[in-house]
C-alpha positions in Angstrom: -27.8 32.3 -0.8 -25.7 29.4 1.8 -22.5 30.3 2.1 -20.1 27.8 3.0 -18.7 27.8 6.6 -15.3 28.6 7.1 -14.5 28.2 10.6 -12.3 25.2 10.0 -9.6 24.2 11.9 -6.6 26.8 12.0 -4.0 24.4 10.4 -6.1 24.2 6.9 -3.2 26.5 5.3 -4.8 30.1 3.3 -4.3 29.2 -0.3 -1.9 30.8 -2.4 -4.8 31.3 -5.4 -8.7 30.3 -5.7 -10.7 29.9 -8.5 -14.1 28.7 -9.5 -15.0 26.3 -12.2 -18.3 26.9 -14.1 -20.4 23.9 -14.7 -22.8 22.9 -17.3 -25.9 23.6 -15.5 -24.2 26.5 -13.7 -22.5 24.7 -10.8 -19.4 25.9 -9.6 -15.9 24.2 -8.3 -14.1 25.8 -5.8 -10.5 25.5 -7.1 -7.6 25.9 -4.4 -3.5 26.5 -5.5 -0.2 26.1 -3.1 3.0 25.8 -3.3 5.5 25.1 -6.4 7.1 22.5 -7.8 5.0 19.1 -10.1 1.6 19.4 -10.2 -0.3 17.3 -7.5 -4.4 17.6 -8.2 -6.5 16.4 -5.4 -9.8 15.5 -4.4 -12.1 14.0 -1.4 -14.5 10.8 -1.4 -18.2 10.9 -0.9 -19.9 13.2 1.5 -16.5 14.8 2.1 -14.7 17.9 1.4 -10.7 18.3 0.3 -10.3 20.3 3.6 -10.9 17.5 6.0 -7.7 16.0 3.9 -5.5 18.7 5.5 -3.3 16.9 7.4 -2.4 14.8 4.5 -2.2 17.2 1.9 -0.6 20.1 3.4 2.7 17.7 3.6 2.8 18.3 0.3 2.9 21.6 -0.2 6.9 22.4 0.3 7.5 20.3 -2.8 4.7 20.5 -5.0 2.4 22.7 -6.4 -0.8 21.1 -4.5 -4.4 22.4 -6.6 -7.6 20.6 -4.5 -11.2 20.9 -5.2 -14.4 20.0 -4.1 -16.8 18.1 -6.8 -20.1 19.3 -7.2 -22.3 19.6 -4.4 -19.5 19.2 -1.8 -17.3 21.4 0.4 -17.2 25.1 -0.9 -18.7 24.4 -4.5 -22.6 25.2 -4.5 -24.8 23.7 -2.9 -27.0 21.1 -4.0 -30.2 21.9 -6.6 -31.7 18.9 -7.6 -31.3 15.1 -8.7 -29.0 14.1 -11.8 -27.3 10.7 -12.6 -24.5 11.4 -10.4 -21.8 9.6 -11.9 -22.0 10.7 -15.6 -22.3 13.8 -14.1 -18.9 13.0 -12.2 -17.3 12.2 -15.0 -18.0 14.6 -17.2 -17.6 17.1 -14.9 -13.9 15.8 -14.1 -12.5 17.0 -17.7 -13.8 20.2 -17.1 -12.5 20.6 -14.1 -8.9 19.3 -15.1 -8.9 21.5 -18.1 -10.2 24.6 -16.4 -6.7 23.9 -13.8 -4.9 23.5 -17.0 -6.1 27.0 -18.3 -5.7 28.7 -15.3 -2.2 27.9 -14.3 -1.1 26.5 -17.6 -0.7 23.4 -19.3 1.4 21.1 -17.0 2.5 17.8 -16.1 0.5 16.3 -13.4 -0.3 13.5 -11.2 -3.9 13.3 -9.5 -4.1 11.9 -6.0 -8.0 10.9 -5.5 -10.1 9.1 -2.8 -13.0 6.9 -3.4 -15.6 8.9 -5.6 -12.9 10.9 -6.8 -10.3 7.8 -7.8 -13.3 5.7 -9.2 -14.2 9.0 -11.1 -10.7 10.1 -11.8 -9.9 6.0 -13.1 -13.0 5.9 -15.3 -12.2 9.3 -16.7 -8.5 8.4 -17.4 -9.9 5.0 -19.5 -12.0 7.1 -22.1 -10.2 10.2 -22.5 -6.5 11.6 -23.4 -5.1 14.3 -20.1 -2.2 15.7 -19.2 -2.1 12.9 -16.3 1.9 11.5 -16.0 0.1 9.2 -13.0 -2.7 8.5 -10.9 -2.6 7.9 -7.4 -5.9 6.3 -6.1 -6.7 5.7 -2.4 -9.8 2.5 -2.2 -11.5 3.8 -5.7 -14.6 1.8 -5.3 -15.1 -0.2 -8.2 -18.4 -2.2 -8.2 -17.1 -6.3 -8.6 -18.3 -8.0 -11.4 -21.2 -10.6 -10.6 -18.9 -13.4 -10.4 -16.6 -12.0 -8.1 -16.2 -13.1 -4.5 -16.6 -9.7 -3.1 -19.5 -8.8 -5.6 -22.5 -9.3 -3.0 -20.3 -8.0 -0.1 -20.3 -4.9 -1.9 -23.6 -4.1 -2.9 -24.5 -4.9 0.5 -22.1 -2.6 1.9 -22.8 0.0 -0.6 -27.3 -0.3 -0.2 -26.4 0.1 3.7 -24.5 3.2 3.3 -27.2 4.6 0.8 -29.6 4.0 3.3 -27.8 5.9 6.6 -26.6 8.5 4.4 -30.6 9.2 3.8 -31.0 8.9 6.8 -28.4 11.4 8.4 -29.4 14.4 10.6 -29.5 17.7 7.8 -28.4 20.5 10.3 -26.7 21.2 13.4 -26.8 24.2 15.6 -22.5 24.1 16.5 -20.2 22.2 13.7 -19.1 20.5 17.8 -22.6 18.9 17.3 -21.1 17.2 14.3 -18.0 16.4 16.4 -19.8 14.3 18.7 -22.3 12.5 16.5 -18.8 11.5 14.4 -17.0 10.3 17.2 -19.7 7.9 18.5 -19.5 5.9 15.3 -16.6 3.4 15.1 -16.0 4.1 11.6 -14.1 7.3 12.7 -12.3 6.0 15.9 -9.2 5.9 14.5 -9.7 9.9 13.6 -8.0 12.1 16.1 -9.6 15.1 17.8 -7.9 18.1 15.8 -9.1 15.8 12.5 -12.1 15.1 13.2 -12.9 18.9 13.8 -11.9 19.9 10.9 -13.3 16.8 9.1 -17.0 18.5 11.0 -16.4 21.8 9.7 -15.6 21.2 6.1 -18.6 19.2 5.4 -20.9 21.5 6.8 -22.4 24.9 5.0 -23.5 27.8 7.0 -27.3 28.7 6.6 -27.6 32.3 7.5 -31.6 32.2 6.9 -31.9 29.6 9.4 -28.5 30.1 12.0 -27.4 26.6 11.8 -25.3 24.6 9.8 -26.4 22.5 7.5 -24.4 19.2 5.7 -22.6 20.5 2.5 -23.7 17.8 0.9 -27.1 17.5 0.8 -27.8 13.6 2.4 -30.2 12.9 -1.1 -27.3 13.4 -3.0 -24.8 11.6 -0.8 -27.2 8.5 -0.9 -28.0 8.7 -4.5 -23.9 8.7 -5.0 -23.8 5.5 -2.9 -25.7 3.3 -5.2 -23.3 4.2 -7.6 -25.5 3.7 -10.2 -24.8 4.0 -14.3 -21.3 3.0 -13.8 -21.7 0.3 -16.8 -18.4 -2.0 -16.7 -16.6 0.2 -14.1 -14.2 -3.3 -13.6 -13.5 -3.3 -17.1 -13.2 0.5 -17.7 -11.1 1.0 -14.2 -8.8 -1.9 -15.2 -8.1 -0.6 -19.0 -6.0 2.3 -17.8 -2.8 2.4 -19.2 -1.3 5.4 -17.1 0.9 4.1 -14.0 -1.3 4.0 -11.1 -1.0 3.1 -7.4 -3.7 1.9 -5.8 -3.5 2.2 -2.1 -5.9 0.5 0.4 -6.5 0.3 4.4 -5.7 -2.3 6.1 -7.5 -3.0 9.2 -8.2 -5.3 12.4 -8.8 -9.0 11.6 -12.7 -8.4 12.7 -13.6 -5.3 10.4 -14.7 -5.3 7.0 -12.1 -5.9 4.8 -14.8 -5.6 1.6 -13.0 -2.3 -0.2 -9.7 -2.9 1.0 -9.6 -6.5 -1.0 -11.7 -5.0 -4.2 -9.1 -2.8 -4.0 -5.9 -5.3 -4.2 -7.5 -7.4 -7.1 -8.4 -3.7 -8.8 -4.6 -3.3 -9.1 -4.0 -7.0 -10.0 -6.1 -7.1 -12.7 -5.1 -4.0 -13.9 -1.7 -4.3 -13.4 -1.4 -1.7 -11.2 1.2 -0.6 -8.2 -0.3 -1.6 -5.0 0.3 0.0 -1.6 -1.1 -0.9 2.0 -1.5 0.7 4.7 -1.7 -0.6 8.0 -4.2 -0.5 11.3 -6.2 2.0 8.9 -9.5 1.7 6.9 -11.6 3.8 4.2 -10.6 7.1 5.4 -6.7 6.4 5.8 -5.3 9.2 4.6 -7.4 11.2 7.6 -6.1 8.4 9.9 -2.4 8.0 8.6 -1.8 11.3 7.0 2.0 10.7 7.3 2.4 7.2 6.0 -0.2 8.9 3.0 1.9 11.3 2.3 4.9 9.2 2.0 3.6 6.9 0.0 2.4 9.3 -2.7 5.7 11.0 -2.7 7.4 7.5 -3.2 5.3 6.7 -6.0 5.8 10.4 -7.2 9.3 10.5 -7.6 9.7 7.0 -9.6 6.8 8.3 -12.5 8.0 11.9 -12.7 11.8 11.2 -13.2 13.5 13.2 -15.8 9.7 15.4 -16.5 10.8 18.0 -14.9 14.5 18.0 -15.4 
């Protein structure tokens, strides 16, 4: 049996209460609790783990109770067994999750804060199904353009040619510094800091005591099957139907980068009449790169939606 490696970075805070989920098909969700106050639930984006989000989420925690979790096949829930159609599998594995938190701790309140995967699931979720959400939060949920849109073809581009490296990606390393270095020498992450990018190493990798070496958490099939974010149907229309107040909050990078997500992004809230947020000199993974402005921003947005809830 893999266990999950747990030398992460020493400023990943020790939870205050863990739980697993139980899945359909027996997979389990690591479930992670800290701090008190309104209910913040949080997740991670593809091939990632809620660890890596540390420094962004641990601001948090002196003013809110703050429950992350892994999906399926990421981070510390088990490891991957074998294909499924990954995104009705997300989402119907999201209102399991959310009402196993609710069962656990109690009925409550809440506002989810979600990256990518996690916000497109989290969105889709929220458009067919009645929760306990008072808001969403949702950092670049990417939401596959319909035909006619400008940034339709951009983004099926973008999206085949990161199915493709993710199946391509090396399986195992022999130090999570291995990691480190292969990370840093893409440009993607060189707006990452050291201490980040260590612990962004050593949460998305699982120890494999039968072999010694570490291999990815999430196996790269899976990742790149996730990618091609296939059986979506009308995720536009679907995303855009929410009625909950949601922020949808975007990098904003340098004039010569790829601006693809960041602008799906801006006409996801217009359409949907959303709240939208930027955040400068920052791309995809902005809330690793800007924890700080993150942070603020989801506490801004926060305090205007759960006025008078909580007395």
């Amino acid at each position: 049996m893999l266990t999950v490696a747990h030398q992460l970075k020493e400023s990943v805070p020790a939870p205050q209460r863990r739980f697993n989920v139980s899945l359909e098909d027996d997979a389990t969700i690591r479930v992670r609790v800290y701090g008190n106050g309104p209910r913040l639930i949080l997740s991670h984006g593809n091939g990632l783990a809620i660890d890596a989000y540390a420094p962004f989420w641990e601001r948090l925690i002196p003013r809110y109770q703050v429950v992350v979790f892994d999906f399926r096949h990421h981070g510390l829930s088990s490891p991957y067994q074998g294909p499924r159609r990954n995104w009705p599998q997300f989402i119907g594995d999201f209102g399991r999750i959310i009402g196993a938190i609710d069962d656990e701790l109690g009925p409550a309140p809440s506002v989810g804060v979600f990256h990518s995967m996690s916000a497109l699931t989290a969105l889709i979720h929220a458009s067919e199904n009645e929760t306990n959400w008072r808001a969403l939060v949702a950092f670049e949920p990417p939401t596959p353009p319909r035909l006619d849109h400008p940034e339709s073809q951009p983004f099926i581009d973008m999206h085949r040619d990161l199915a493709e490296g993710a199946a391509r990606r090396r399986e195992s390393f022999a130090r999570i510094e291995d990691l480190v270095m292969s990370l840093r020498r893409r440009h993607s992450f060189s707006r990452i800091n050291d201490q980040t990018l260590y612990g962004l190493a050593a949460a998305t990798l699982r120890w494999n005591p039968d072999r010694s070496v570490f291999d990815l958490a999430c196996a790269r099939e899976f990742e790149s099957e996730t990618f091609r974010l296939r059986n979506v149907g009308d995720a536009w229309g679907r995303v855009t139907s929410v009625k909950l107040p949601v922020c949808i909050v975007a990098g904003i990078s340098a004039l010569d980068e790829n601006h693809c997500l960041a602008n799906v992004a801006r006409c996801v809230a217009t359409d949907g009449g959303f709240q939208f947020r930027d955040v400068q000199d920052a791309t995809h993974f902005l809330q690793l790169e800007r924890p700080q402005k993150c942070a603020a921003i989801v506490e801004e947005f926060v305090a205007k939606v759960l006025v008078n809830t909580w007395g």
